[in-house]
Structures are given as structure tokens and as C-alpha cells.
C-alpha positions as CSV (number, residue, x, y, z in Angstrom):
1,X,-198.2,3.1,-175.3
2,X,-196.5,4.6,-172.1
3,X,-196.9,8.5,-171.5
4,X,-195.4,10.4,-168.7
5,X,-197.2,14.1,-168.6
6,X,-195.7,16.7,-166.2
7,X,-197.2,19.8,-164.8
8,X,-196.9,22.7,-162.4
9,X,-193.5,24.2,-163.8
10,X,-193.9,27.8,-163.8
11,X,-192.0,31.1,-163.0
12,X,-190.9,32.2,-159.2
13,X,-188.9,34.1,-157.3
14,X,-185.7,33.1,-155.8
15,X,-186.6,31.3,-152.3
16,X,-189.8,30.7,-153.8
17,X,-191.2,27.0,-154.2
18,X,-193.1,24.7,-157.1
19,X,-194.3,21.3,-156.9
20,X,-193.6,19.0,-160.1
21,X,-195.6,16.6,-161.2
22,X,-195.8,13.5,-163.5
23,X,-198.3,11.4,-164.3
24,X,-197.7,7.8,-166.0
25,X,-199.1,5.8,-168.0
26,X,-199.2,2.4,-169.7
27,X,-196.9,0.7,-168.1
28,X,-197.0,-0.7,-164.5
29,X,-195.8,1.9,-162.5
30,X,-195.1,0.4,-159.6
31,X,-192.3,-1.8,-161.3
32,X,-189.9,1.5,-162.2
33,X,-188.5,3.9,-160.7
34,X,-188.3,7.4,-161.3
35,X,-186.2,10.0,-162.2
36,X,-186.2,13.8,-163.0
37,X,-183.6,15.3,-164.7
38,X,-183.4,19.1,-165.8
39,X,-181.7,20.7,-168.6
40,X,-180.5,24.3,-169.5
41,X,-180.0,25.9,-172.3
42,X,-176.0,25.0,-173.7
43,X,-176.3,22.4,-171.2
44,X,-176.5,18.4,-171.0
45,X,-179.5,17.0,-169.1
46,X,-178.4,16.3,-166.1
47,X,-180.0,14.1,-162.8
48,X,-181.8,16.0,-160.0
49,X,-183.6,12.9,-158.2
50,X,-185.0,9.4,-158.5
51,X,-186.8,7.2,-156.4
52,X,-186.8,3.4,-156.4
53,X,-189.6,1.1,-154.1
54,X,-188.1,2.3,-151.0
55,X,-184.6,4.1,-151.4
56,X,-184.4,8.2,-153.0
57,X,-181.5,9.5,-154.7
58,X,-180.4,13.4,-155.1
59,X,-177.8,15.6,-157.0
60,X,-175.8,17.4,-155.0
61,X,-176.9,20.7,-156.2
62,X,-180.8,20.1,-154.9
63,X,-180.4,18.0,-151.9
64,X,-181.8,19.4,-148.7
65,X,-184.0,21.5,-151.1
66,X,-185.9,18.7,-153.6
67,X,-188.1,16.3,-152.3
68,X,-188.5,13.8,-154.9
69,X,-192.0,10.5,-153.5
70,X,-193.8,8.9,-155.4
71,X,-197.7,7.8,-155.0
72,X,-198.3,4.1,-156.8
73,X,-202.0,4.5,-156.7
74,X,-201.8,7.7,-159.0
75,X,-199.9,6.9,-160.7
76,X,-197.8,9.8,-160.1
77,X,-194.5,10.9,-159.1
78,X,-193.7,14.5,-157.8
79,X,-190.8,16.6,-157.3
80,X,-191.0,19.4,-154.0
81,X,-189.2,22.0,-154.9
82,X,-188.1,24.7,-152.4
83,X,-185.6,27.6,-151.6
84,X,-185.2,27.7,-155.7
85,X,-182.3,29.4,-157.0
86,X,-181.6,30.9,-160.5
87,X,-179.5,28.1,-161.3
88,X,-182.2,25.9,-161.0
89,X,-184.4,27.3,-164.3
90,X,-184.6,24.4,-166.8
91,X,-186.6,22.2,-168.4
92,X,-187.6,19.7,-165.7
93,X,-188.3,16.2,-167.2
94,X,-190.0,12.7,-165.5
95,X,-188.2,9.7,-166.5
96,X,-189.7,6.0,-165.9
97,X,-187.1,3.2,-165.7
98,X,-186.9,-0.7,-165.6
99,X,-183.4,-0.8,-164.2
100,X,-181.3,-2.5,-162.4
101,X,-179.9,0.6,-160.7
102,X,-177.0,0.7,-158.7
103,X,-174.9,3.7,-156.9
104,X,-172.8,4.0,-160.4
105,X,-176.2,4.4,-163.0
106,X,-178.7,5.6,-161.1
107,X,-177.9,9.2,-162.8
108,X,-177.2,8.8,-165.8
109,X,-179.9,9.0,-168.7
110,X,-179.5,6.2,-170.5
111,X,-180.4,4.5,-167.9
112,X,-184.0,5.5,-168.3
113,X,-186.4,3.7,-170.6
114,X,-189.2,6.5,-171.1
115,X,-189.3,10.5,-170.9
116,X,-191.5,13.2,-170.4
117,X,-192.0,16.2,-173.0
118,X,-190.5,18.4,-169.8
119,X,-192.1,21.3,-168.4
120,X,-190.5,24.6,-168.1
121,X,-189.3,25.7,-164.8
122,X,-187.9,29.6,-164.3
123,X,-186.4,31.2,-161.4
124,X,-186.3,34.9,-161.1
125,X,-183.7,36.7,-159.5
């Protein structure tokens, strides 16, 4: 049974930072890569960042703020979160996936084969 478990969502300030992160199991993590995707209320789940073996991928909206690396070991992929903005409250989710992945999938959802419960993520203004 594959489980993806996130943690250290929380509530800060605007400019303030959080660190995401997701731990996998039962499946071999090194063969997927992962994804986080947010989603606010009204609004579709959208991509914030994924990482492959080697290559990362970033919205628009986070890039130059999110740091998304993965540690194969752990298990564990995390999301570095910095210079946070209201815009960015959401439920963050971890999302493990098989692929292929090319520059027109990468982001979408379906795309992904398993999914974290989320963790709540609010930014004060």
C-alpha cells in the first residue's frame, strides 16, 4: 500500500518561510518523481513543483521562492518555501508519479499516480 504523509504546513507571516515535507512509502521511491501541487478554496489544484532523477520543474508563481529536492534514502521529498505571500495559503499536497513526463504533462494532475491527504499552509498578511 503506498502512503505519502506531509508535514510542517502551518501559519506565517508574509516574507516568512516553511519547509514541506513528504514522506513515502510502499513503493520504490527512487523510480517516481515528485510533485506538489496546492489548492485554494474555489480553486483547481494547481502545480507548484516537481522533481525528476536529476531535472526540477516550477510554476511561475513560486519560482525563485520554492525549492522543491528530494532525499532517496528517506524517502522524502521537501518543498523550501520562502518570501511567502498571501496568495500562497492552500492546501499543499505531495504527489508520487511513474511518468513519462515531458515539458507538456509534467503539471498537470492526472499525471500523478498517488497523493497525499495535503497539509494546510496559511499566510498572514
Amino acid at each position: 500500500q503506498v502512503r505519502l504523509v506531509e508535514s510542517g504546513g502551518g501559519l506565517v507571516q508574509t516574507g516568512g518561510s516553511l519547509r514541506l515535507s513528504c514522506v513515502a512509502s510502499g513503493l520504490t521511491f527512487r523510480n517516481y518523481a515528485m510533485g506538489w501541487f496546492r489548492q485554494a478554496p474555489g480553486n483547481e489544484r494547481e502545480f507548484v513543483a516537481r522533481v525528476g532523477s536529476i531535472m526540477a520543474d516550477y510554476a511561475t508563481s513560486v519560482k525563485g521562492r520554492f525549492t522543491i529536492s528530494r532525499d532517496n534514502a528517506k524517502n522524502t521529498v521537501y518543498l523550501q518555501m520562502n518570501s511567502l505571500k498571501p496568495e500562497d495559503t492552500a492546501v499543499y499536497y505531495c504527489a508520487a508519479g511513474a511518468g513519462p513526463y515531458s515539458s507538456g504533462n509534467y503539471y498537470r494532475p492526472g499525471m500523478y499516480d498517488y497523493w497525499g491527504q495535503g497539509t494546510q499552509v496559511t499566510v498572514s498578511s
